[in-house]
C-alpha positions as a Markdown table, in Angstrom:
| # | Residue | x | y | z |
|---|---|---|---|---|
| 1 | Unk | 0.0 | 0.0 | 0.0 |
| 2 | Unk | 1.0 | 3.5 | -0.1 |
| 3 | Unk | 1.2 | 3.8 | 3.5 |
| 4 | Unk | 4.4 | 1.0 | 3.2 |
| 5 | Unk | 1.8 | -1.6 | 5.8 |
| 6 | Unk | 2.0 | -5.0 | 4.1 |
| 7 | Unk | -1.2 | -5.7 | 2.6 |
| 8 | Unk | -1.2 | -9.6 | 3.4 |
| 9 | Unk | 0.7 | -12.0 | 5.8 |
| 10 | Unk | 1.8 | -13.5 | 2.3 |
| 11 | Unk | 4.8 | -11.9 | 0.4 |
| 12 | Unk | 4.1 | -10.7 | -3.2 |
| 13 | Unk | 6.2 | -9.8 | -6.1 |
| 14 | Unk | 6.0 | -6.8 | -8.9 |
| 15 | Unk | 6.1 | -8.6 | -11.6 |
| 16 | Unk | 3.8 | -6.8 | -13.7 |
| 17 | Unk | 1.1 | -9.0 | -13.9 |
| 18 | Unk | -2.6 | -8.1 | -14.3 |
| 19 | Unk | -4.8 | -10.1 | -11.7 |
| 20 | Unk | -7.0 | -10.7 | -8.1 |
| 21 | Unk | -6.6 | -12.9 | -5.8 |
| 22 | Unk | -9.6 | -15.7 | -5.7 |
| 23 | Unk | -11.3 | -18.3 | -3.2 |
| 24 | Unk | -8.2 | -20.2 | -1.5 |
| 25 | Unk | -5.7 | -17.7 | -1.9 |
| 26 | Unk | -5.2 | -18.7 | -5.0 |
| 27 | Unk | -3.9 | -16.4 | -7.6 |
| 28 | Unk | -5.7 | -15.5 | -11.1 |
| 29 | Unk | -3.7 | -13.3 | -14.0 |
| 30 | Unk | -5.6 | -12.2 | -16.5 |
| 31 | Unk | -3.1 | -10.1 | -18.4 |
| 32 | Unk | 0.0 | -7.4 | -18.3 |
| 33 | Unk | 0.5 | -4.0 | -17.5 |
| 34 | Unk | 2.4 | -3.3 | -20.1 |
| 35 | Unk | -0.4 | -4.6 | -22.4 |
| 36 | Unk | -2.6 | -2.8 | -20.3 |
| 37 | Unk | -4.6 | 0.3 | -23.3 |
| 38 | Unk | -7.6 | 2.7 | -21.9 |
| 39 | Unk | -9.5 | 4.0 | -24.1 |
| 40 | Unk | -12.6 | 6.2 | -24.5 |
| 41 | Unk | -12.5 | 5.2 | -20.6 |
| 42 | Unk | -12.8 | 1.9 | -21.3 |
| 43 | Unk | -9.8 | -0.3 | -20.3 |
| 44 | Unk | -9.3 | -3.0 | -23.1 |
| 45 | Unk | -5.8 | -5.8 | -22.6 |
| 46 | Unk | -3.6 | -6.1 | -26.3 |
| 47 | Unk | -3.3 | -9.9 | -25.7 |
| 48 | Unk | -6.9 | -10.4 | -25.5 |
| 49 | Unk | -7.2 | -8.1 | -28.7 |
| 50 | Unk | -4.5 | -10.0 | -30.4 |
| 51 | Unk | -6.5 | -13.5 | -29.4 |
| 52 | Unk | -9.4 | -12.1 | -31.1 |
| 53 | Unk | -7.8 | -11.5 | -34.2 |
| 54 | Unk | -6.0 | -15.0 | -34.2 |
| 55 | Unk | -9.6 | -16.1 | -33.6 |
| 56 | Unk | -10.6 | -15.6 | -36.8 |
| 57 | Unk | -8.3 | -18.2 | -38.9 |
| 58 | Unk | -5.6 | -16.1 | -39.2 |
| 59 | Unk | -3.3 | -18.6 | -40.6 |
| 60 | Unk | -4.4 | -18.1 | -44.6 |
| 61 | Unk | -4.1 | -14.2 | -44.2 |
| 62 | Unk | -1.3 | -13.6 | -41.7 |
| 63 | Unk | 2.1 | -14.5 | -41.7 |
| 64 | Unk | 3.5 | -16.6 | -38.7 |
| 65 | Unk | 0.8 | -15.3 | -36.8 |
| 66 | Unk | 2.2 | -11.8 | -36.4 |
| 67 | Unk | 0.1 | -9.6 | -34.7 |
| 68 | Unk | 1.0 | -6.1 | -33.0 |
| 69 | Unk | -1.6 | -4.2 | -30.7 |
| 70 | Unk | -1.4 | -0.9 | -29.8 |
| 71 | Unk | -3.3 | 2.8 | -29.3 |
| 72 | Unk | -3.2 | 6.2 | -31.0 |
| 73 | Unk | -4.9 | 9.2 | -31.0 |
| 74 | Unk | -7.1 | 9.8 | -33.8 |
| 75 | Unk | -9.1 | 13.2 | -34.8 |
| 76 | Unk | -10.9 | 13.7 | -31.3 |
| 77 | Unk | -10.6 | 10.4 | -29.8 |
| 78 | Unk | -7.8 | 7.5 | -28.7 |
| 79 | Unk | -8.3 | 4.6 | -31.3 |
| 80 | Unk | -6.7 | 0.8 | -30.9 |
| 81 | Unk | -4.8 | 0.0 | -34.3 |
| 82 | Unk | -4.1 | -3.6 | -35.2 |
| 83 | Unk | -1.0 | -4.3 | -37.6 |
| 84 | Unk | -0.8 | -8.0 | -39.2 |
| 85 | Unk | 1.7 | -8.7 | -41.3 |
| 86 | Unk | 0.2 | -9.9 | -44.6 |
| 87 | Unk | 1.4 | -13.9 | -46.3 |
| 88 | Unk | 2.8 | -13.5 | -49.6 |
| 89 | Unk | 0.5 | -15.6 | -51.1 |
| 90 | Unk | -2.4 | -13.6 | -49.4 |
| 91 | Unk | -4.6 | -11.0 | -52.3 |
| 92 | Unk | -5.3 | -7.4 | -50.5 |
| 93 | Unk | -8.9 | -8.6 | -51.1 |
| 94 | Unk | -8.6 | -11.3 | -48.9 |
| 95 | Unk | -6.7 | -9.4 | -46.3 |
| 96 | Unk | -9.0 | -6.8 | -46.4 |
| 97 | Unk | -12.3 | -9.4 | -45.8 |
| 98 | Unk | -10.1 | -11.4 | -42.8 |
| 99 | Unk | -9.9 | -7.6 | -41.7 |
| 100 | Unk | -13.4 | -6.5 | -41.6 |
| 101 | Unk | -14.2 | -9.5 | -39.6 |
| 102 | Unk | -12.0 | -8.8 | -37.3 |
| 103 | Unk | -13.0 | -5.1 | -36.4 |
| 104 | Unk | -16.4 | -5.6 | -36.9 |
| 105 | Unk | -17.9 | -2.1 | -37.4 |
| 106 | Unk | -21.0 | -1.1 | -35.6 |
| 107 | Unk | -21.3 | 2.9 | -36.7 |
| 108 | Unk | -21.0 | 4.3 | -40.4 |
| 109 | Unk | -19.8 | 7.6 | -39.0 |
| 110 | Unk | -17.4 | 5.7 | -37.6 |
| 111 | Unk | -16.0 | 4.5 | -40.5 |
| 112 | Unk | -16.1 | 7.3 | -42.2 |
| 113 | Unk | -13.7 | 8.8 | -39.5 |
| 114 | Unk | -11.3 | 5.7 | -39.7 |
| 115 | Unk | -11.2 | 5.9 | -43.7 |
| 116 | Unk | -10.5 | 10.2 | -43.5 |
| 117 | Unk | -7.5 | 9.2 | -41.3 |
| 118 | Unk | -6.1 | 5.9 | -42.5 |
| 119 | Unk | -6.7 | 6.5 | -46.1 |
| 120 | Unk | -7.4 | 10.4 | -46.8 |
| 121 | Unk | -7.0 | 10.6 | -51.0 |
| 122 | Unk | -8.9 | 7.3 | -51.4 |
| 123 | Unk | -11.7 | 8.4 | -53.9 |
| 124 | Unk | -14.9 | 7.4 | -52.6 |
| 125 | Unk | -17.8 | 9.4 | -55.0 |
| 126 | Unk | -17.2 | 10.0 | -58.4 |
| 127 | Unk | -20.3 | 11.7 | -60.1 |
| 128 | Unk | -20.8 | 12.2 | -63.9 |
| 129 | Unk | -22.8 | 14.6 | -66.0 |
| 130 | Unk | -25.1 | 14.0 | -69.2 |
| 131 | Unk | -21.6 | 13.9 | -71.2 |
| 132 | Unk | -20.2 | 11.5 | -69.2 |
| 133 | Unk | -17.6 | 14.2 | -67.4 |
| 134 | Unk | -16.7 | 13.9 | -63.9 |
| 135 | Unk | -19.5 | 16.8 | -62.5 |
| 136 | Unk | -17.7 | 16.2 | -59.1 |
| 137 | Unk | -15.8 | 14.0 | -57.1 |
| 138 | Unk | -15.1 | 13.0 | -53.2 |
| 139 | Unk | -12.6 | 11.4 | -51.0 |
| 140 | Unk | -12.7 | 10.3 | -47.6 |
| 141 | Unk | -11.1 | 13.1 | -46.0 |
| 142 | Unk | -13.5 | 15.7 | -48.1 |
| 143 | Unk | -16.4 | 13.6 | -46.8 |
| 144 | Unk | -15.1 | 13.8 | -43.6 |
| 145 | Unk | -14.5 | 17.2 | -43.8 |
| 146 | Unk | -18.0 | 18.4 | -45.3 |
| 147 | Unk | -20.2 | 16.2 | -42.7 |
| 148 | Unk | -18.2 | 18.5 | -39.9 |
| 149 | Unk | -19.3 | 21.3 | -41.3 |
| 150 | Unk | -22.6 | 20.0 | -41.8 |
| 151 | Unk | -23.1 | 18.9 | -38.4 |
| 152 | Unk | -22.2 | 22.8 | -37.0 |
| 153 | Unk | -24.6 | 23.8 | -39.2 |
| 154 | Unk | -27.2 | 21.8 | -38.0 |
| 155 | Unk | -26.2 | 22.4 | -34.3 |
| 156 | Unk | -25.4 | 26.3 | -34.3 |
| 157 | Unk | -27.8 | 27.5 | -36.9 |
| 158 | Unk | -30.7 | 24.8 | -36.8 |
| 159 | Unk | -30.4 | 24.7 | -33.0 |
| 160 | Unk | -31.2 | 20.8 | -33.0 |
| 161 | Unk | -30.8 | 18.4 | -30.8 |
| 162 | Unk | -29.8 | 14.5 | -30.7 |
| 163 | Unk | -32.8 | 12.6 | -32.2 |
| 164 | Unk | -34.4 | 15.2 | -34.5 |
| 165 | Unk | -35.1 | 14.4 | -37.9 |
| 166 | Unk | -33.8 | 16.0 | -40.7 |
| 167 | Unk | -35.3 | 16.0 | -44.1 |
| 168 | Unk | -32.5 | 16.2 | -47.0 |
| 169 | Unk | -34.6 | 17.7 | -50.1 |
| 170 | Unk | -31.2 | 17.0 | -53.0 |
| 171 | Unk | -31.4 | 16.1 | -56.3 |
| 172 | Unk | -29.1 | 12.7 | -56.9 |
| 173 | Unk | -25.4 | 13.9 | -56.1 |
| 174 | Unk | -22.7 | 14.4 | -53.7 |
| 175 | Unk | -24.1 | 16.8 | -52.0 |
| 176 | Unk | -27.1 | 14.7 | -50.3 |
| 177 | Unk | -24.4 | 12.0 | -49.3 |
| 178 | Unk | -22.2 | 15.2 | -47.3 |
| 179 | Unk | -25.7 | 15.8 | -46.1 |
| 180 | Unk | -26.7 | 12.3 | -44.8 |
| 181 | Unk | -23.3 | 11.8 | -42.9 |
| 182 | Unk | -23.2 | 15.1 | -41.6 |
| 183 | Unk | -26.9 | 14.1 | -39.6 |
| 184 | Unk | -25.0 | 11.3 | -38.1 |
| 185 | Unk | -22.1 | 13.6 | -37.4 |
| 186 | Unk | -25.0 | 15.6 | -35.4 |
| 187 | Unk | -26.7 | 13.1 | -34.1 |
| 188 | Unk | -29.7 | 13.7 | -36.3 |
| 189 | Unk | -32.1 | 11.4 | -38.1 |
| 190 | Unk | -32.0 | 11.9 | -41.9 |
| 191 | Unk | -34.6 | 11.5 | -44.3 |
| 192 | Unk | -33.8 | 11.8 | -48.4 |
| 193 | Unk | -36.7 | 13.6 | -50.2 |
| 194 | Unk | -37.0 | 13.7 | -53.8 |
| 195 | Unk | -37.3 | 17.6 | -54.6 |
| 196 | Unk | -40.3 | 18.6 | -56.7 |
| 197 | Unk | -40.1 | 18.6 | -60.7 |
| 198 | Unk | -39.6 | 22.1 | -61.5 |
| 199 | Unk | -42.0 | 21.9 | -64.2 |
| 200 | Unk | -44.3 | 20.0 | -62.1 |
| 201 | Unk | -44.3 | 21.4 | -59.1 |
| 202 | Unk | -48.4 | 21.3 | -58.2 |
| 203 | Unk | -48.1 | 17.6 | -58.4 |
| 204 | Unk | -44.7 | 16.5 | -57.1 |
| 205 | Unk | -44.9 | 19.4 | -54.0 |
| 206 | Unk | -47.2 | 17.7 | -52.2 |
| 207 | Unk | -45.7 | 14.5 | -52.0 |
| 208 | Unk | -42.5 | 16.4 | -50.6 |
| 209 | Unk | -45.0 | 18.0 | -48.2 |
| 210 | Unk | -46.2 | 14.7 | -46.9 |
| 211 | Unk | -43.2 | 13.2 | -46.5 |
| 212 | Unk | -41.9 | 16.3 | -44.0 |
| 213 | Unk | -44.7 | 16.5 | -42.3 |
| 214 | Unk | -45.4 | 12.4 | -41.3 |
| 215 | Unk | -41.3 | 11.9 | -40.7 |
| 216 | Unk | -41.9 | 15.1 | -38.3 |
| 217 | Unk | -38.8 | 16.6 | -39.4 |
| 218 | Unk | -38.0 | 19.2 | -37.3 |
| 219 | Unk | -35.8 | 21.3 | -40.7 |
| 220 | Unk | -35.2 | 20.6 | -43.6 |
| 221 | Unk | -31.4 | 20.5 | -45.6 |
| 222 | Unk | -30.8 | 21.5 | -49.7 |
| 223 | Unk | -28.9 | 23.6 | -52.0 |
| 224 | Unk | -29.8 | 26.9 | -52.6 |
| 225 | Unk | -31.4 | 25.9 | -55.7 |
| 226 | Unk | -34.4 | 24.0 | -54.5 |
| 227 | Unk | -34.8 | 26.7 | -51.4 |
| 228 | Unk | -35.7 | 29.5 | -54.5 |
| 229 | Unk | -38.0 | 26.3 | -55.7 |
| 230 | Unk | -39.7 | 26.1 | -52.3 |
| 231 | Unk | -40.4 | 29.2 | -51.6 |
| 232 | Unk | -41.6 | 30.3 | -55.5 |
| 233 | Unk | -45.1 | 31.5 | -56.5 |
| 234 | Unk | -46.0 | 28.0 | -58.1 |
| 235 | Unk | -44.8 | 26.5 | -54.3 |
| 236 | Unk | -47.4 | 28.4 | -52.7 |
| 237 | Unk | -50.3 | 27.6 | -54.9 |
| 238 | Unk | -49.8 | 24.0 | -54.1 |
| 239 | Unk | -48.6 | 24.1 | -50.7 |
| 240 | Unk | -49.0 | 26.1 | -47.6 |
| 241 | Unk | -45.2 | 27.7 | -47.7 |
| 242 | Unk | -45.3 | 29.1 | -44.4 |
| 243 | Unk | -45.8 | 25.6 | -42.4 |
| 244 | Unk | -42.6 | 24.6 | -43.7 |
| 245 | Unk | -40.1 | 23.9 | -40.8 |
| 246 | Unk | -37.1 | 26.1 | -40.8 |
| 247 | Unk | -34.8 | 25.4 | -44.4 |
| 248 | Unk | -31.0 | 25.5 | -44.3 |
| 249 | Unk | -28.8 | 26.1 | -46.9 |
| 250 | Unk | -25.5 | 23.7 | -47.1 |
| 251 | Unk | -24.4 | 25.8 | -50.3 |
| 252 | Unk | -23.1 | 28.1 | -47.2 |
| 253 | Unk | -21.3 | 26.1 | -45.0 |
| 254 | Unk | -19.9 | 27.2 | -41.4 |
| 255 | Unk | -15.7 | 27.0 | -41.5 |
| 256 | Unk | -15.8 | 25.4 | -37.4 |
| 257 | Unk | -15.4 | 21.8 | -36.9 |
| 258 | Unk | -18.0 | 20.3 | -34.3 |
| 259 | Unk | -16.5 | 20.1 | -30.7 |
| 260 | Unk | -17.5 | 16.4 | -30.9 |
| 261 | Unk | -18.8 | 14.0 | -32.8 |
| 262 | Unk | -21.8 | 12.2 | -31.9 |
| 263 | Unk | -21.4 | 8.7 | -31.0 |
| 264 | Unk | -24.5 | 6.1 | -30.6 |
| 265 | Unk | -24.7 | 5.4 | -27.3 |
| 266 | Unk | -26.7 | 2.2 | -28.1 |
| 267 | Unk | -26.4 | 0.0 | -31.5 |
| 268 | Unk | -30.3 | 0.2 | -31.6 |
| 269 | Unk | -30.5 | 3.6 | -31.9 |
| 270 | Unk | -32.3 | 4.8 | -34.9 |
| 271 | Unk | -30.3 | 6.0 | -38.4 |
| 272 | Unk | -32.2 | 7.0 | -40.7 |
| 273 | Unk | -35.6 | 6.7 | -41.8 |
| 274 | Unk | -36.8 | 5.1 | -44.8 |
| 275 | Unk | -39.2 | 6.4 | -46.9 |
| 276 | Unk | -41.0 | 5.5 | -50.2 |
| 277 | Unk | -44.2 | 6.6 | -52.1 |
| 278 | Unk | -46.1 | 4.1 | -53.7 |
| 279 | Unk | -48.0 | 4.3 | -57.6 |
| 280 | Unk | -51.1 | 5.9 | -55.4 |
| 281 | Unk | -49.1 | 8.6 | -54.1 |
| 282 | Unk | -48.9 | 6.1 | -50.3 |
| 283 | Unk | -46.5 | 6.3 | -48.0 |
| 284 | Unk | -44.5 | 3.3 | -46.7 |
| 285 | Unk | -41.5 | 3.0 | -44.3 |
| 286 | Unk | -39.0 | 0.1 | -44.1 |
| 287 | Unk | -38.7 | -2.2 | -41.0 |
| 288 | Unk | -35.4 | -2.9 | -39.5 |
| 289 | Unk | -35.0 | -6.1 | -39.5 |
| 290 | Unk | -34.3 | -7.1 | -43.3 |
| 291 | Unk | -35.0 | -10.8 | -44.5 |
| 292 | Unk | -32.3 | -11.6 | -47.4 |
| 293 | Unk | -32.9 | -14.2 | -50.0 |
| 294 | Unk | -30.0 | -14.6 | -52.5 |
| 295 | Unk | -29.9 | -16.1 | -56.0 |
| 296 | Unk | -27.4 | -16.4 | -58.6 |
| 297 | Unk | -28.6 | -17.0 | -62.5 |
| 298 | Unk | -27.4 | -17.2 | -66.0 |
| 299 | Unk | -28.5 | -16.0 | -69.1 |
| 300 | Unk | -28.8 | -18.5 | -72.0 |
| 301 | Unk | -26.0 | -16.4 | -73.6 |
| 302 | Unk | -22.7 | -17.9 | -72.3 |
| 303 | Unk | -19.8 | -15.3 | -71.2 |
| 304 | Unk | -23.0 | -12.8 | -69.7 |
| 305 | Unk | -23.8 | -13.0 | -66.0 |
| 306 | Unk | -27.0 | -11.1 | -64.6 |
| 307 | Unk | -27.4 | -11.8 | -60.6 |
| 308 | Unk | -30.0 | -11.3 | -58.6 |
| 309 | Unk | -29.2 | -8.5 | -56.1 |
| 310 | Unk | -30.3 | -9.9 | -52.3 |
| 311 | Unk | -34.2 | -9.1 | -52.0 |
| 312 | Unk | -36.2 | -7.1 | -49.2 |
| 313 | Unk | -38.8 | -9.0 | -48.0 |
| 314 | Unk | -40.8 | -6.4 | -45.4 |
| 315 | Unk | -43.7 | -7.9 | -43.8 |
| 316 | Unk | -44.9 | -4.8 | -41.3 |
| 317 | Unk | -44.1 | -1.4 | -41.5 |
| 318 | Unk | -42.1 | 0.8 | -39.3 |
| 319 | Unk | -40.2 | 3.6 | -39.9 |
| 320 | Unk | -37.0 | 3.3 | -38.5 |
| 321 | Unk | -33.4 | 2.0 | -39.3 |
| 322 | Unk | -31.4 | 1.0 | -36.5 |
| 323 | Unk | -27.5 | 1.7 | -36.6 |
| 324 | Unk | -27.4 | -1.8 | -36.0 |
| 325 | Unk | -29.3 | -3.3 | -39.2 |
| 326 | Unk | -27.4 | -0.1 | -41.3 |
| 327 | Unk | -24.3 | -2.1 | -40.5 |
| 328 | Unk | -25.5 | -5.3 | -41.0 |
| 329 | Unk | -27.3 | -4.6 | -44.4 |
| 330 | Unk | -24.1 | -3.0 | -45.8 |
| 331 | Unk | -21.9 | -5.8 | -44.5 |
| 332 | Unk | -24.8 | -8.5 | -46.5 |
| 333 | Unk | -24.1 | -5.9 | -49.4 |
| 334 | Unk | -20.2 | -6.5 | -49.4 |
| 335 | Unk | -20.0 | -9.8 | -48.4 |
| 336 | Unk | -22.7 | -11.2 | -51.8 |
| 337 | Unk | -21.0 | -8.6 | -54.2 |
| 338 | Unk | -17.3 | -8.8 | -52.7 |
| 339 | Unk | -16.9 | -4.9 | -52.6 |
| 340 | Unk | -13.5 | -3.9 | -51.6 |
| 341 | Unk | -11.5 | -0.6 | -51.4 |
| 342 | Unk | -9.8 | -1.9 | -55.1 |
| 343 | Unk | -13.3 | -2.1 | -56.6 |
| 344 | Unk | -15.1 | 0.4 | -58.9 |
| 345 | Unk | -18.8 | 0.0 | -59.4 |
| 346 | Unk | -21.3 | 1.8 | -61.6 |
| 347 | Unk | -24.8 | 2.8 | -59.9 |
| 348 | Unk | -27.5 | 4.1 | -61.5 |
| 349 | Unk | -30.1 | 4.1 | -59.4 |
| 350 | Unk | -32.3 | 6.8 | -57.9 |
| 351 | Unk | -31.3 | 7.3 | -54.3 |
| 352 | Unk | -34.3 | 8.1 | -52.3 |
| 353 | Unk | -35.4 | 4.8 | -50.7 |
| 354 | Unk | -34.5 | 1.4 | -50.5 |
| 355 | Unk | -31.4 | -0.2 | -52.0 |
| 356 | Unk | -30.9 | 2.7 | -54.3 |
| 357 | Unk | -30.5 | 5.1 | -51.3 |
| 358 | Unk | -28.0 | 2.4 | -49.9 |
| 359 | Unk | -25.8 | 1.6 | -52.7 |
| 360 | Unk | -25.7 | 5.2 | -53.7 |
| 361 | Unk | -25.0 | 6.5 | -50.0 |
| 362 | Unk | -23.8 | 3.9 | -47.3 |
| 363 | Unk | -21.6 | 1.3 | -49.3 |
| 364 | Unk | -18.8 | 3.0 | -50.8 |
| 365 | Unk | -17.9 | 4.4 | -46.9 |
| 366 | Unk | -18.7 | 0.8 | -45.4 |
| 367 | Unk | -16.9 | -1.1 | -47.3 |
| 368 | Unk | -14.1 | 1.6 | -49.1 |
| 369 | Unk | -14.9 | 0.9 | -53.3 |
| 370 | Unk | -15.2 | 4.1 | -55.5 |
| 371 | Unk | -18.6 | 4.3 | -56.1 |
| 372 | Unk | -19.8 | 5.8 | -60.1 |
| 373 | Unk | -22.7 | 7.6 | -59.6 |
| 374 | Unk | -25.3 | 7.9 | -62.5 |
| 375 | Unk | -28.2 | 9.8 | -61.8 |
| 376 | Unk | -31.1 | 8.7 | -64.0 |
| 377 | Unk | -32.2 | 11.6 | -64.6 |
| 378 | Unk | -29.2 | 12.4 | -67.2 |
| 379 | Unk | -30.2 | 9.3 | -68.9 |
| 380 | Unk | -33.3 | 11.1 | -70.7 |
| 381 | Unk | -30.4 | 13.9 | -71.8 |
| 382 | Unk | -28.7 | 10.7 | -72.9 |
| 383 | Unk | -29.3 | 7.7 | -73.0 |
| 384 | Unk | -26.0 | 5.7 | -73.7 |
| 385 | Unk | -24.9 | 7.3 | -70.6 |
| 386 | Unk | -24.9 | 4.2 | -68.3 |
| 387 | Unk | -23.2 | 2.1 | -71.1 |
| 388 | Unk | -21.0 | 4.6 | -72.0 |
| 389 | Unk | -19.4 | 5.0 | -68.4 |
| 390 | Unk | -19.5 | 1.3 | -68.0 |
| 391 | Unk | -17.1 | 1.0 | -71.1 |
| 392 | Unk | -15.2 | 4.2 | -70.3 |
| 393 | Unk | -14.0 | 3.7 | -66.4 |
| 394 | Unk | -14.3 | -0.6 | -67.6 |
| 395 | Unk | -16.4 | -1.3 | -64.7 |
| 396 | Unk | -17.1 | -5.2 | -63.4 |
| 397 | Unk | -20.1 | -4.4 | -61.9 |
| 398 | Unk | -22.6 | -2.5 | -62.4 |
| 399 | Unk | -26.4 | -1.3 | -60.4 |
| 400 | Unk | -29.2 | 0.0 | -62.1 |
| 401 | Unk | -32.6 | -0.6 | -62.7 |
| 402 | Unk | -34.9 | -2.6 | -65.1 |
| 403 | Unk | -36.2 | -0.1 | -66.6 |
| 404 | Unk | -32.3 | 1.6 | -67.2 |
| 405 | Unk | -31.4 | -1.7 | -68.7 |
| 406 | Unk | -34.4 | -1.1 | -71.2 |
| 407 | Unk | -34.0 | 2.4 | -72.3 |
| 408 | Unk | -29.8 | 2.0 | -72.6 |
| 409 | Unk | -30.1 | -1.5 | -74.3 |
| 410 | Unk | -32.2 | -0.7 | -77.1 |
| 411 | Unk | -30.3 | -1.3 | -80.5 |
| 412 | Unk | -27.4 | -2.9 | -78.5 |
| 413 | Unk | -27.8 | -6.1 | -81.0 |
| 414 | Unk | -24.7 | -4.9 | -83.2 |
| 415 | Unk | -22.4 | -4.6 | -79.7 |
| 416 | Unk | -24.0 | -8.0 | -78.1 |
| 417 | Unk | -20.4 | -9.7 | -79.0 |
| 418 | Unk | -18.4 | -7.0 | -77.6 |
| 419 | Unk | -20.0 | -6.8 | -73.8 |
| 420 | Unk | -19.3 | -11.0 | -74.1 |
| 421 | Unk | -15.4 | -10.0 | -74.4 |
| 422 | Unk | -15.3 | -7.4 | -72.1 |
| 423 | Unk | -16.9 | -10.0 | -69.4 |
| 424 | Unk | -19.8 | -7.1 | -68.6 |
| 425 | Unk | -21.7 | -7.9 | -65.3 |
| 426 | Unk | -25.2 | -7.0 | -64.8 |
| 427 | Unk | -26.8 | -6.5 | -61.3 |
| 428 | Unk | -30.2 | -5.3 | -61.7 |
| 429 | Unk | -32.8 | -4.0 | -59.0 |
């Protein structure tokens, strides 16, 4: 003790050993000091971090089992990093699977953070335009930096608190993925909105209306654009403008980072909520708890693949997504279609609900592959667009819809043979 009076009638030893003294006298260690890491106030031992890791059959990914353990700090918080030393025989896509089982990733924020500091220039978004430009384009640590911003916004100028939902009015783009993970950043629930048809705006108003008003969003995020759009002359013959909840701006962005970053307290705290509107102008939210069923088939034509993206089956409706089931649906995602940070894939897919909004927003930061992004929408400027990029970046894989298939595929007999040499996959929605 500190007072120099022996503690025990027994002598003891520093040996640096972690452990208590059980029934019997007897003596139980249950680690080192040395090995001994604290952090986020929780006190976790590096041997019992490197047995997890050698859990999870190491010995076809790392070499000789060698593992090292240790902590650093990382943006606003202490992080553990594990270092294995890769086999020679070992692909960096199988490396890179053996590690995401190992870490097992609960939060997409989270991840988001770990990818801005580990990999900073890795090009996550890459967005094209009618002519099959690059419109705009964003890595991990721009991401990361814009959801900061976002999340001051939200905090300072929307005065919200953890828990309020936030509905995200953005056409199909980067900006409504720097929107969605600057929510979490906040604490907030987001909700993606389609903004109204500027030429339509008495029909397609209403809808957005509906949506803000049964998600009980407490403001509402776009670009400056669709604020002149809200608050126009044809708005407020459809709508009742001034029941709108406060609208912010992110085309003007606050320069502060957040003092913190919001962290889940519980894995079954609610995401986001998932809205979509039915042919009769209904509402209807997505459970949870997500039931997979997984197919693989083949065309008739041999050298062309078309499988079956894993299906949604949603028996009863409620509208919430848990961090939890946002983890485990974009692990299911990676996992079936073996995404990794090497991978480029094409999506063309609207990004509002359902795997669209997924694909488009929440795989390329789970699992690290540069996502293509193809709004539809530039598919009725031009419609070679989807093929076109496909060829042009010569992407594997490729999302999009039935009816994107049908409109780009027309007159494609002439160029069947080709897409059979280039080894063209098709995942269709």
């Amino acid at each position: 003790m500190s007072s120099g009076a022996p503690i025990s009638e027994y002598p003891f030893v520093r040996t640096g050993l972690l452990g208590f003294v059980g029934p019997g006298g007897m003596v139980f260690v249950v680690g080192k000091m040395d090995g001994l890491m604290v952090v986020s106030g929780r006190r976790h031992n590096a041997d019992d971090i490197v047995a997890t890791a050698l859990a999870v059959e190491p010995m076809k990914f790392v070499y000789r089992g060698r593992i090292a353990v240790f902590s650093i700090n990382v943006l606003h918080d202490e992080r553990i990093v594990i270092i294995a030393e890769q086999r020679p025989d070992s692909t960096e896509e199988d490396s890179f699977q053996w590690m995401s089982r190992v870490l097992q990733f609960m939060f997409l924020a989270e991840v988001l953070q770990w990818r801005a500091q580990t990999t900073p220039d890795h090009l996550l978004f890459t967005l094209l335009n009618s002519r099959g430009t690059i419109a705009n384009s964003l890595t991990c640590l721009q991401l990361h930096k814009r959801a900061e911003k976002i999340a001051v916004m939200l905090m300072e100028r929307g005065h919200l608190q953890d828990g309020d939902h936030v509905a995200l009015v953005y056409p199909p783009g980067i900006d409504l993925i720097a929107a969605f993970y600057g929510c979490l950043y906040a604490g907030c629930v987001p909700i993606t909105v389609r903004p109204p048809h500027p030429q339509n705006i008495a029909t397609t108003l209403p809808t957005v209306k509906m949506i803000v008003e049964v998600s009980r969003s407490a403001c509402i995020m776009t670009s400056q654009l669709v604020v002149k759009l809200l608050r126009s002359r044809e708005a407020g013959a459809a709508v009742d403008v001034r029941t709108w909840p406060p609208v912010l701006d992110t085309d003007d962005l606050p320069k502060r980072r957040p003092a913190q970053i919001y962290k889940p307290s519980n894995p079954d705290t609610l995401a986001y909520l998932d809205f979509s509107v039915s042919t009769t102008g209904m509402l209807a939210g997505v459970k949870k708890n997500y039931c997979w069923e997984v197919e693989d088939s083949y065309t008739g034509a041999p050298g062309i693949y078309t499988q079956a993206l894993p299906s949604i089956s949603i028996n009863q409706f409620t509208h919430n997504m848990s961090h939890a089931a946002t983890s485990a649906l974009c692990r299911s995602i990676k996992l079936q279609c073996e995404l990794y940070p090497s991978r480029e894939v094409a999506i063309c897919l609207d990004p509002y609900c359902g795997l669209g909004f997924v694909l488009w927003c929440l795989c390329s930061v789970y699992s690290g592959h540069q996502s293509i992004l193809i709004p539809p929408s530039e598919l009725e400027i031009n419609p070679s667009l989807w093929l076109l990029a496909v060829s042009q970046y010569k992407v594997r894989d490729t999302f999009c819809s039935y009816s994107v298939m049908e409109l780009c595929t027309k007159g494609l007999g002439s160029q069947t043979e080709s897409l059979k040499v280039n080894e063209i996959y098709f995942y269709d929605c």
